[in-house]
Structures are given as C-alpha cells and as structure tokens.
N, C-alpha and C positions, 0 to 999 in steps of 0.2 A: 146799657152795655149788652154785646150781643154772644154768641157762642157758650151759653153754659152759663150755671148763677156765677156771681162775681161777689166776694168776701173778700173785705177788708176788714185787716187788723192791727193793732200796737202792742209790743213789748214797751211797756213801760218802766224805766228804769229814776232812778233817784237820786239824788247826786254821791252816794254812796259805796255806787253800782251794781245794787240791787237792781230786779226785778221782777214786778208784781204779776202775779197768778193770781187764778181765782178757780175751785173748785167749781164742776158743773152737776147739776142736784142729780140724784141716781135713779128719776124719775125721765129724764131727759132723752129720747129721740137718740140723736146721735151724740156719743162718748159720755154717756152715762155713769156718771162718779169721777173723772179725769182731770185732771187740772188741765187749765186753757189760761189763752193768751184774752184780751178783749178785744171784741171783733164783732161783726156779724156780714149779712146779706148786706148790698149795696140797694138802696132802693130806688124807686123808680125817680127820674132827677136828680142824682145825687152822683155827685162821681166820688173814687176813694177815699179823698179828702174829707168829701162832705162826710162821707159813714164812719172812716176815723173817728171825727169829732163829736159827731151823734152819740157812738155807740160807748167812746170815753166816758162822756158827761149820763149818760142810758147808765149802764155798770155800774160807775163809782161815785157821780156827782164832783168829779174835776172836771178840769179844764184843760185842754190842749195852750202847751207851753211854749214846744217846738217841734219841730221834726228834723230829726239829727240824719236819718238815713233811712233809704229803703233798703230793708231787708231784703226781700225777694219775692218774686210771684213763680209762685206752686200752683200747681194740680193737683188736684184730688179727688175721688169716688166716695161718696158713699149716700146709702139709701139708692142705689141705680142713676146719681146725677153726678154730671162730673159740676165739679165747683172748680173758678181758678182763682187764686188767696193772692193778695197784695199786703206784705206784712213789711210794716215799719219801723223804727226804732223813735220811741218819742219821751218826752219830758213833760210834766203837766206842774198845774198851779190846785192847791189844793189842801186841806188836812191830811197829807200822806199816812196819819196813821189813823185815819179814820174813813175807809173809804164809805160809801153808800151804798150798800150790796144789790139788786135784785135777789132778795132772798132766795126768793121759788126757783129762782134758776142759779143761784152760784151764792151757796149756802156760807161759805168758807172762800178765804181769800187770805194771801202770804207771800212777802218778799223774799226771794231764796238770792243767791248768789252760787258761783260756778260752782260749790262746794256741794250742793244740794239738786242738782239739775235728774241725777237719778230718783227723783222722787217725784218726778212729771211722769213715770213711766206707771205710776199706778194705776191701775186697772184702764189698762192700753192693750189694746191686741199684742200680742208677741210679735216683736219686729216694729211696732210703729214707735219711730221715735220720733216725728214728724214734730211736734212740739217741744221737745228736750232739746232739737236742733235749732230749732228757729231760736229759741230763747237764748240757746250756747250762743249764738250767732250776734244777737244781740248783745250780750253781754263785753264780748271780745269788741266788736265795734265801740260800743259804747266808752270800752277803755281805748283804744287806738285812737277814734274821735275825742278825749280826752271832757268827755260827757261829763264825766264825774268830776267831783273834787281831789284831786291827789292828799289833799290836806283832811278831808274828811275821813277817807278813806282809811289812809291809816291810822287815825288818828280811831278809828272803830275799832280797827285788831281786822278788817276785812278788807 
C-alpha cells in the first residue's frame, strides 16, 4: 500500500458489548502509557484484513470471529509520518477473560463499556480523543448491528 504507512486496527467487542483495550507500556515510542485499540503497521503483502488478523492473534492469542463493520479510515501524524488507520468493529473466538498480552508492549489490558470511555483519555495529549472516538464509535455500531446479546446484556446490569 502506497501514500504513507497504512495501520489497521479492531475494536473488539464481546457479546456484552464491551470493548477490549489494552494499555501501551510507558516505555513506548509513540502514546507511551495510553490505552489503545489492537492494531498495528500493515506489512509488506498483507492487505488490512491480513493485519487485522495477525495483529489480533500477535496481542491477545484469539482469533478473528467476524467482522461486523468498518469503522473508518483516519489520518494521522505522528513521529513526522503521516499514518492512514483502517479501524474495524470485530468479534473474536477465544478465552475472552484471558487474553495473551505482549507484555513489553501492552502491560495491562480491560473491557470498558460507554460508561468508562473517559478513561482512554489517560495520558493523551490534551485534545486527542482520537481513541475514545473510535471505540465510542464502535460501541454504538455494535449495539445498532445488534452485535451483542440483548439478553446478556441486561441480564449483566450493562
């Protein structure tokens, strides 16, 4: 893929309609200490799909389930490069309460729901909500696509 790196990513959500985060180690290059969606670089041969699914099973040791919806493709800066992000709404196969961390890089990892999304803004530049959006984003889809369980759901109090 040409014009700039190309990052795909997934909000992963549960039949609950949670969505999983994962802190990124505060040793980290770019967004050092932040919570993040799973994603990465699209590599060479690989189109989003492929990296999707890489980077799923890379992170957490699941498995891609489905893919319910494209979120959107963004732009972004930073380190002097522009990135442009392919973000998805997806459903995986897996011990959801167990995921497989990359420690080194994404120490910490947590299902929030819309109740919680102001806690993606932790240590973010002032103004970037760039991830609290995506995930809000996700979230809302994911009940409109009717992703989730109605029955599980409230049957949680969430």
């Amino acid at each position: 893929m040409a014009d700039g790196d190309w990052v795909a990513a997934a909000v992963i959500v549960d039949p609950t309609g949670r969505a999983f985060v994962q802190r990124r180690a505060h040793d980290r290059q770019l967004f050092p200490g932040c919570w993040d969606i799973v994603g990465g670089h699209v590599e060479s041969g690989e189109d989003v799909l492929d990296t999707v699914i890489r980077e799923i099973h890379e992170e957490t040791g699941w498995q891609l389930a489905a893919v319910h919806a494209c979120i959107g493709i963004f732009e972004w800066t930073a380190d002097g490069r522009r990135r442009q992000e392919v973000d998805y709404l997806v459903s995986v196969d897996g011990e959801l309460s167990r995921p497989r961390l990359e420690l080194a890089k994404h120490p910490e990892s947590s299902w929030i729901t819309a109740q919680d999304l102001v806690r993606l803004d932790e240590n973010r530049a002032p103004g970037d909500t760039f991830i609290r959006d995506v995930v809000a984003s996700a979230i809302d889809l994911a009940t409109a696509a009717a992703v989730i369980d109605p029955g599980i759901a409230s049957d949680s109090g969430g």
